[in-house]
C-alpha positions in Angstrom: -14.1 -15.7 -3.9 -12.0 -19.0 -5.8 -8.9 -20.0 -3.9 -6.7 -22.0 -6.1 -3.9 -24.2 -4.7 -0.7 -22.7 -6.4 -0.2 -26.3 -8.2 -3.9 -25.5 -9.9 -5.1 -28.8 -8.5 -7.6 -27.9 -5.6 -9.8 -25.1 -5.9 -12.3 -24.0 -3.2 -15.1 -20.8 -3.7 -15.5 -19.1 -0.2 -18.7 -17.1 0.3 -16.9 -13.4 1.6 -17.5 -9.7 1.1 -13.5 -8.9 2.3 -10.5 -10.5 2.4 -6.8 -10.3 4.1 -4.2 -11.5 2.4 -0.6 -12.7 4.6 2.3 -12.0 1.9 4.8 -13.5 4.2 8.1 -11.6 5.9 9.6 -10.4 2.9 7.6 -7.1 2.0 6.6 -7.1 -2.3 7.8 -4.0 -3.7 8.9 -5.2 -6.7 6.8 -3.0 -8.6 8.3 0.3 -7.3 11.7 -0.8 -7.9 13.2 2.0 -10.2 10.6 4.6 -8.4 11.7 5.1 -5.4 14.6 4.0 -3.1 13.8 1.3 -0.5 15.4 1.0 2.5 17.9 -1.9 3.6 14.9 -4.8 3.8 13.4 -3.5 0.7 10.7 -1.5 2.5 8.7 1.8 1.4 10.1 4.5 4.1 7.4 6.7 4.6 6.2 9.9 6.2 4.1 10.1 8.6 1.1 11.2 6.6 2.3 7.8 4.7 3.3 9.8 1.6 6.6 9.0 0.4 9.4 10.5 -1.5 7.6 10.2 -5.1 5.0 12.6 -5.0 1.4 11.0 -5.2 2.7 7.8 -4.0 1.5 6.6 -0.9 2.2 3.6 1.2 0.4 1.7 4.1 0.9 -1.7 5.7 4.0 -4.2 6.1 5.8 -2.5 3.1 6.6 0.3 4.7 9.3 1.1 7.2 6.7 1.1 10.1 8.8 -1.3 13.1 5.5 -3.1 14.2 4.0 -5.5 11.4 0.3 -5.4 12.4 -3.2 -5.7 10.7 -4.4 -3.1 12.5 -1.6 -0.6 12.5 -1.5 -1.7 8.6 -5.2 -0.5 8.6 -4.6 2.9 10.4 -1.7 3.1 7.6 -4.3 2.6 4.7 -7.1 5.1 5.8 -4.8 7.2 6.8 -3.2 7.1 3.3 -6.6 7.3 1.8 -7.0 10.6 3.5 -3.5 11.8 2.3 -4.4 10.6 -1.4 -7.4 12.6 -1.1 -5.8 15.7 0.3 -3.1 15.6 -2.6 -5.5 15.0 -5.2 -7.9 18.0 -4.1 -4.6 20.2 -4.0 -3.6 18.8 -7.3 -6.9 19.8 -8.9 -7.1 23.4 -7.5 -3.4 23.9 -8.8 -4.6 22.6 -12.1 -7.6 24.6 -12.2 -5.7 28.2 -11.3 -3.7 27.7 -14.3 -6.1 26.8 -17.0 
């Protein structure tokens, strides 16, 4: 992995297999804006299966509404998102499949 100061001066490769990014206190959802409706500090408000109100959208980790901002409640968040993905994708398919 390349890490690249933002001025594009200083560049240092780091020998990983994973990587955690910190995005800082304000959550980026700028690319659901329009998609769904965020709540008051711009989060994702989830269920607790972490869908949300868009169906096949999911969300884990500080974007949502979740009150603790943790890595490993953000972890918890993503597999159990994966899980939910999966679930609604399975569904999907059998739905699709009983009307062909």
């Amino acid at each position: 992995m390349r890490l690249e100061s933002i001025d594009g001066k200083k560049k240092v490769d780091l020998n990983v297999e994973g990587v955690f990014l910190e995005i800082g206190l304000t959550p980026n959802t700028k690319p659901l804006k329009g998609l769904i409706k965020l709540n008051s500090r711009r989060e994702v408000p989830v269920n607790k299966d972490q869908s949300t109100t868009l169906g096949g959208l999911f969300s884990a980790g500080d974007v949502t509404d979740v009150e603790e901002k943790q890595i490993s409640i953000a972890v918890g968040q993503g597999a159990l998102a994966a899980l939910t993905a999966y679930k609604f994708l399975i569904e999907k398919k059998q739905t699709n499949s009983k009307s062909d």
